[in-house]
C-alpha positions as CSV (number, residue, x, y, z in Angstrom):
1,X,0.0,0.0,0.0
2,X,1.3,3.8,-1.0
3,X,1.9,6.0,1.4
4,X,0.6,9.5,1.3
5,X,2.7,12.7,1.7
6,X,1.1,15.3,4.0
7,X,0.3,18.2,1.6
8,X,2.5,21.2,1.6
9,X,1.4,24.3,0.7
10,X,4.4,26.7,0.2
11,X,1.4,29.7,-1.0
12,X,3.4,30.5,-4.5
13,X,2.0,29.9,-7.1
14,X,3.8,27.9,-10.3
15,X,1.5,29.0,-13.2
16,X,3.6,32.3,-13.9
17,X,6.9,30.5,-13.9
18,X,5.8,28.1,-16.4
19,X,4.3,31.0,-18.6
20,X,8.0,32.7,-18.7
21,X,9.5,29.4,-19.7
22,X,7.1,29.0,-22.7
23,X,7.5,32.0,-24.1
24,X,11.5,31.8,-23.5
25,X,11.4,28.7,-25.5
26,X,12.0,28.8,-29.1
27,X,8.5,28.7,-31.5
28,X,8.3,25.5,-33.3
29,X,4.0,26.3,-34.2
30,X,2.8,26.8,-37.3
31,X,4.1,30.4,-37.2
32,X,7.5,29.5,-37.4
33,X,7.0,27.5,-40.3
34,X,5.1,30.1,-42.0
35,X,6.3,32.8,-44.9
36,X,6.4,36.5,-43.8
37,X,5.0,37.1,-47.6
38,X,1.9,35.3,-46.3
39,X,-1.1,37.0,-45.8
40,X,-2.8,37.1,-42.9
41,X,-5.3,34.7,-41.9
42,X,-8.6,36.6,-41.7
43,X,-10.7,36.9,-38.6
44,X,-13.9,34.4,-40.0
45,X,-11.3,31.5,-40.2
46,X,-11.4,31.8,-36.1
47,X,-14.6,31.0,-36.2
48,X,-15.5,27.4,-36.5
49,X,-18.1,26.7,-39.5
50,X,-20.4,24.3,-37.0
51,X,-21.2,25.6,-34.1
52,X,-22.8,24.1,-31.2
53,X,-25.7,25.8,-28.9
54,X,-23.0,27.9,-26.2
55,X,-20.7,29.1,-28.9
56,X,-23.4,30.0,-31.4
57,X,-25.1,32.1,-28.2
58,X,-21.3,33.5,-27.8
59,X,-21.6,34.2,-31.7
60,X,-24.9,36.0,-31.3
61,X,-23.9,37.7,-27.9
62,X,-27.1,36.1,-26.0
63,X,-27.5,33.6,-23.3
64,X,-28.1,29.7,-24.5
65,X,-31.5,29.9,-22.5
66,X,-32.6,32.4,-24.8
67,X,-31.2,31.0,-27.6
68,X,-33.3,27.8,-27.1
69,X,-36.0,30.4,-26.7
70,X,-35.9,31.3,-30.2
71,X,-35.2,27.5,-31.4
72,X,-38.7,26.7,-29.5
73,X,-40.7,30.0,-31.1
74,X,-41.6,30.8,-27.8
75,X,-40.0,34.7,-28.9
76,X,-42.4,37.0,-30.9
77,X,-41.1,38.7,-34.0
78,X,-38.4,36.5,-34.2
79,X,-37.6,34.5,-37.9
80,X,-36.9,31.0,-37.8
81,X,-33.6,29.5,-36.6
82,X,-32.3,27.5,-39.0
83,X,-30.6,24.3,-36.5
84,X,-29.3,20.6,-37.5
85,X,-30.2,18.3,-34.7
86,X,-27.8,15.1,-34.0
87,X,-30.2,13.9,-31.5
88,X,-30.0,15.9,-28.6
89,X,-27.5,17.7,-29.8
90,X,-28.1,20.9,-31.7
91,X,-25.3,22.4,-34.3
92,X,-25.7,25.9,-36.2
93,X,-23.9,26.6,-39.3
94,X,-22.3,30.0,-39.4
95,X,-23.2,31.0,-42.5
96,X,-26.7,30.3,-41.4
97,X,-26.4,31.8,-38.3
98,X,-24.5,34.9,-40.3
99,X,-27.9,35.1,-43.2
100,X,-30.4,34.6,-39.9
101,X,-29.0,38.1,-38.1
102,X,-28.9,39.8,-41.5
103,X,-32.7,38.7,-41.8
104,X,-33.3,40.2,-38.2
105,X,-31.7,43.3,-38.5
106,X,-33.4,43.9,-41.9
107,X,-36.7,43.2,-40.3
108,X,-36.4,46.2,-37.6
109,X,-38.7,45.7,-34.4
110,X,-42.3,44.8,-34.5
111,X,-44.6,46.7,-32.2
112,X,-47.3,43.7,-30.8
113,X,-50.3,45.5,-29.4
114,X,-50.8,43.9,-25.8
């Protein structure tokens, strides 16, 4: 049977001194590899083309609550969200999600009489 050690807590913190030995280390990434005649890579290619529910509410700057909201039609004046469902799972294609906030912004606000 393995002894345990009694923890020790010393109160530093190693985090920052592995940060200062990564970035003392040589780059071997992709961007040493890469041309300095390339251009940049532009921002959209950040942005993965499949998205699933959290980071297409990140995309749209709402909460995934509401987000569902609007999946569900249960927010007025709202188009359609176009989704893919993988059984539970629910998966938004940028370009979709992209065309869908066009459609919204072009539709300005709708005034529903109470």
């Amino acid at each position: 049977m393995r002894q345990r050690l009694p923890h020790v807590n010393t109160g530093q913190n190693r985090l920052p001194d592995l940060a200062l030995a990564r970035e003392e280390l040589p780059s071997r990434g992709r961007e040493a590899r890469t041309n300095q005649s390339e251009p940049p890579e532009p921002r959209d290619a950040a942005i993965p083309k499949i998205l699933n529910l959290a980071e297409a509410a990140t995309f749209v700057r709402c909460s995934r609550a509401h987000l569902c909201n609007i999946i569900n039609g249960k927010v007025r004046g709202i188009p359609n969200l176009p989704i893919v469902r993988i059984g539970r799972r629910v998966l938004f294609r940028r370009e979709s999600l992209e065309h869908w906030l066009h459609e919204v912004e072009t539709a300005g606000p709708k005034r529903f009489a109470s």
